[in-house]
Every structure is written in structure tokens, then in C-alpha cells.
C-alpha positions as CSV (number, residue, x, y, z in Angstrom):
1,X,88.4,91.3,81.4
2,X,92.5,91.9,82.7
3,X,91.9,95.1,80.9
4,X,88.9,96.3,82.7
5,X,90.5,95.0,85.9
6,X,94.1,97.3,85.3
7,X,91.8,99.9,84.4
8,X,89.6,100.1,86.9
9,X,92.6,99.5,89.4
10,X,94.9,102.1,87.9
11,X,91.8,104.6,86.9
12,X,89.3,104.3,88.8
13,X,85.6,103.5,87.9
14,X,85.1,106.9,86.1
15,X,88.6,106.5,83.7
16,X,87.7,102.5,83.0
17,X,86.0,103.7,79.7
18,X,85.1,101.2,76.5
19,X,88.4,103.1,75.3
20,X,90.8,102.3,77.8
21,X,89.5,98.9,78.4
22,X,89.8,98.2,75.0
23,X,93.1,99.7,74.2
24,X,94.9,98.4,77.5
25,X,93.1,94.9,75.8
26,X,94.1,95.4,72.3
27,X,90.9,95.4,71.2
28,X,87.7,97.4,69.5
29,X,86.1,98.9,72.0
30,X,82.6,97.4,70.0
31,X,83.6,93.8,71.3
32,X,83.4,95.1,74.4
33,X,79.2,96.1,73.9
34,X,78.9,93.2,72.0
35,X,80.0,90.0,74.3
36,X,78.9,92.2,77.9
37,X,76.4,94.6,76.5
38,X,77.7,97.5,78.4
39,X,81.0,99.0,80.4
40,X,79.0,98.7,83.4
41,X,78.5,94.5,82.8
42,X,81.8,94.2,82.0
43,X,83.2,96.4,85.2
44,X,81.0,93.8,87.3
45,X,82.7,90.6,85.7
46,X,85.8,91.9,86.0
47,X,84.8,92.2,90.0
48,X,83.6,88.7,89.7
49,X,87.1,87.9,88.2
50,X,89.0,89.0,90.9
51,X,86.6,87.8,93.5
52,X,87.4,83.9,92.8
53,X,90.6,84.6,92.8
54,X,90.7,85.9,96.1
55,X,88.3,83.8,97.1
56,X,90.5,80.8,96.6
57,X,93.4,82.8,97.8
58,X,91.3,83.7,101.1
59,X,89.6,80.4,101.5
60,X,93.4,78.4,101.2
61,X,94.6,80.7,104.1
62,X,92.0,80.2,106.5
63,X,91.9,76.2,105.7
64,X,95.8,76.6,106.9
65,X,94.6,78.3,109.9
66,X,94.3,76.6,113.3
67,X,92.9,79.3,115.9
68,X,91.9,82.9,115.7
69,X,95.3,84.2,115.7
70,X,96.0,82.3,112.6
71,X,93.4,83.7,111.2
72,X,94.3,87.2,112.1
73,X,97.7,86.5,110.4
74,X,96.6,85.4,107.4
75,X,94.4,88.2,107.2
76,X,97.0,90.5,107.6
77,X,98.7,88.6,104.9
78,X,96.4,88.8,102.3
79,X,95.8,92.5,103.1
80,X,98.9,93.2,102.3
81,X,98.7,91.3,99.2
82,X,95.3,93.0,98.0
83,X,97.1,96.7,98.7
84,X,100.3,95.4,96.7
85,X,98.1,94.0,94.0
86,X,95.0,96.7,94.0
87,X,92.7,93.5,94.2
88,X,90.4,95.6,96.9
89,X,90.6,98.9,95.0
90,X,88.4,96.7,92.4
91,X,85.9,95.9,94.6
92,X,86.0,99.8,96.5
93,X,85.6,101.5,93.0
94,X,82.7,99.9,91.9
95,X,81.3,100.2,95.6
96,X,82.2,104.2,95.2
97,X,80.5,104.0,91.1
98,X,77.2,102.4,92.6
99,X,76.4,105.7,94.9
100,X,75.9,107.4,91.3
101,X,75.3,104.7,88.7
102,X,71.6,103.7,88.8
103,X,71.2,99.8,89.1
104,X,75.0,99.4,89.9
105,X,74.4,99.3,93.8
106,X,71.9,96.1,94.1
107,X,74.3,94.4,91.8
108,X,77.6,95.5,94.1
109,X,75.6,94.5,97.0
110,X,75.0,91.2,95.8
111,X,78.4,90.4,95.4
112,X,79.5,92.0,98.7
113,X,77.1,89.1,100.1
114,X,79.4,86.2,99.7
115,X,82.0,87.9,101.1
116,X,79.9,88.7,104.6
117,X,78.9,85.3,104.8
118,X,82.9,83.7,103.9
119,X,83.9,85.8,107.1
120,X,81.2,84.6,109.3
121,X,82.0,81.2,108.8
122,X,85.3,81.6,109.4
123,X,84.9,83.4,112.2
124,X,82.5,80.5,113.3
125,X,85.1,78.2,113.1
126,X,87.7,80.2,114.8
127,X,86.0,80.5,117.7
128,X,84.4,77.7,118.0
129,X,84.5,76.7,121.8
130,X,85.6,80.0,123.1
131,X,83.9,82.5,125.7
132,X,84.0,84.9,122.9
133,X,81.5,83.1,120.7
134,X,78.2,83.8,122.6
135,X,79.7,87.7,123.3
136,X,80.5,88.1,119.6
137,X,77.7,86.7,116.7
138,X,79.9,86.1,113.6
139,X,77.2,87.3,111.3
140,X,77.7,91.1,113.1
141,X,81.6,90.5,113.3
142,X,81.7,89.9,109.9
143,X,80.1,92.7,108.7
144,X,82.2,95.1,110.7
145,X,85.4,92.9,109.4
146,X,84.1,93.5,105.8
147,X,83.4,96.8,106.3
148,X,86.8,97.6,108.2
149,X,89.0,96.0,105.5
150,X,87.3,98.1,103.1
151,X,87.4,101.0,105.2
152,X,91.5,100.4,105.4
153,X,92.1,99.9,102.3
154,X,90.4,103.0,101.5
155,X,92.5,105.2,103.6
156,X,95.8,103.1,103.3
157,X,95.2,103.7,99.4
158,X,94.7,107.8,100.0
159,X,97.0,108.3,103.1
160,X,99.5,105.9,100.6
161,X,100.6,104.4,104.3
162,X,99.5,100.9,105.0
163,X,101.5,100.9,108.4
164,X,98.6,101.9,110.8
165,X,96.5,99.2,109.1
166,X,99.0,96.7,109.8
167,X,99.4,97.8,113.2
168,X,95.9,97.0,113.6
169,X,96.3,93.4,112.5
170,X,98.9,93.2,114.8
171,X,97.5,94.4,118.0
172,X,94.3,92.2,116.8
173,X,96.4,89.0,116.6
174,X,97.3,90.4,119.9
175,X,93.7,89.9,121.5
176,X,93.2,86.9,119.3
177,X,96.2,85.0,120.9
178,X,94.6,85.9,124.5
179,X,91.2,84.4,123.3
180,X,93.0,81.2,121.6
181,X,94.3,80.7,125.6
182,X,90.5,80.7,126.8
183,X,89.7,78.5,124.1
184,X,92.3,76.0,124.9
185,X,91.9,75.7,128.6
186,X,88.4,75.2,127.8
187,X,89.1,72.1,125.7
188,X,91.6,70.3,128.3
């Protein structure tokens, strides 16, 4: 699986072949057809890999986090991460594979889900008692922050310049500071 993971990180969907996985894994590339059944199985458990571990990563980050711009930080802390890592570029080439691979896109989908609903609830959370709560659903706002992330990391990957992405977060933690004082001088 660390093999189909480098692979796909460093080649992209169409260069993570039974080959490469198997030679980056030391392996013959028949093990890989005989405990997944196909590159395509195996490209979608090495997505599953990476998503628990950033889930835990995320879900430890927002647990520290005590307001909105907390949660912005962290955020922009663990977006850092996934560029430095290639943890997203996982996820965006088998997104990018399942426009052209039939059956790969419900499957991509599906595991996009979690993700959608993980923001939502922490969104929830973060503004819990704020104005902003009734002018922004967190099911819609976390779609559009799933979809942004991705979106960033797509063009901080081509552009190979993070720094307008991070400028985002920032002016974002901006506005989230101004709603965490709303939310405050509502609770007092």
C-alpha cells in the first residue's frame, strides 16, 4: 500500500502501474492482483490509507480548537502539511482518474462523503452560537471548504507556489476572529 501511495503521489494515477507499485514495494507485481484484485482496488486502499491518517491528524486539530479562528489555523496547518507530504495529491489523482476510469467515480465519491460531513460538523461546532450560523448552513460551507482545499491544492501543486493559498487562510482567520467576537458578546 506505501508503494501505491509514493506512486500515485510522485506519478500520478496514470504512472501508479502494477510495475511501479510493485517495484517501489519490492514485490511481484502478481501479489498485487492477487490480495486486491486489480491496480484500481489497490489505488482506492491506498486512498483509504491516507484518509485515516489524516483523519486522525484532522480530527486531533480541531478537538484542540476553541473557536472558528482556531479552526482556521489549524486548517492552514494541516494544509501545509498535506502539500509538504503530497497527502491531498492522493486523493486529487484518483478524483482526476475517476473522470476516465469507468466505476472509479462512485467509489471516489464515496469516500469524498466522510470528508463533507467531518467539515460540517466542525463547522457546526465552531459556530455554534454565532450570528453566522443561521447565514451560513455547514452542510453548503463544507462542501465549498472541501471543494476549495482541493481546488488549492491543485493549483498550489501546478503553480508550485503555496503562498496565495496561505494568504487565504490568513485573511480567513481574519474574518473568523471578527465572528469569534460576535460569538462571544453573545454568550456574556
Amino acid at each position: 500500500m506505501e508503494g501505491a501511495v509514493a506512486a500515485l503521489r510522485e506519478r500520478g494515477f496514470a504512472g501508479a502501474s502494477a510495475r511501479e507499485i510493485a517495484q517501489r514495494a519490492g514485490c511481484n507485481q502478481a501479489l498485487i492482483f492477487y490480495h486486491f484484485g486489480s491496480v484500481a482496488k489497490l489505488h482506492l486502499a491506498a486512498l483509504d490509507a491516507v484518509s485515516r491518517a489524516r483523519h486522525e491528524r484532522y480530527q486531533a486539530m480541531v478537538e484542540e480548537s476553541e473557536n472558528l479562528a482556531d479552526l482556521v489555523r489549524a486548517a492552514r496547518a494541516v494544509f501545509d502539511e498535506d502539500l509538504d507530504h503530497g497527502h491531498v495529491t492522493v486523493l486529487v489523482e484518483m478524483i482526476a482518474a475517476a473522470q476516465f476510469t469507468p466505476g472509479l467515480g462512485p467509489e471516489v465519491a464515496a469516500r469524498i462523503r466522510p470528508w463533507r460531513a467531518f467539515a460540517a460538523d466542525s463547522i457546526r461546532d465552531a459556530l455554534a452560537g454565532s450570528p453566522a450560523a443561521r447565514l451560513l448552513p455547514p452542510e453548503e460551507l463544507a462542501h465549498a471548504v472541501v471543494a476549495l482545499y482541493l481546488g488549492l491544492e491543485m493549483l498550489a501543486n501546478l503553480e508550485g507556489e503555496r503562498e496565495p493559498a496561505l494568504s487565504l487562510f490568513d485573511r480567513a482567520g481574519k474574518v473568523a476572529s471578527v465572528l469569534d467576537i460576535f460569538r462571544r458578546k453573545k454568550k456574556t
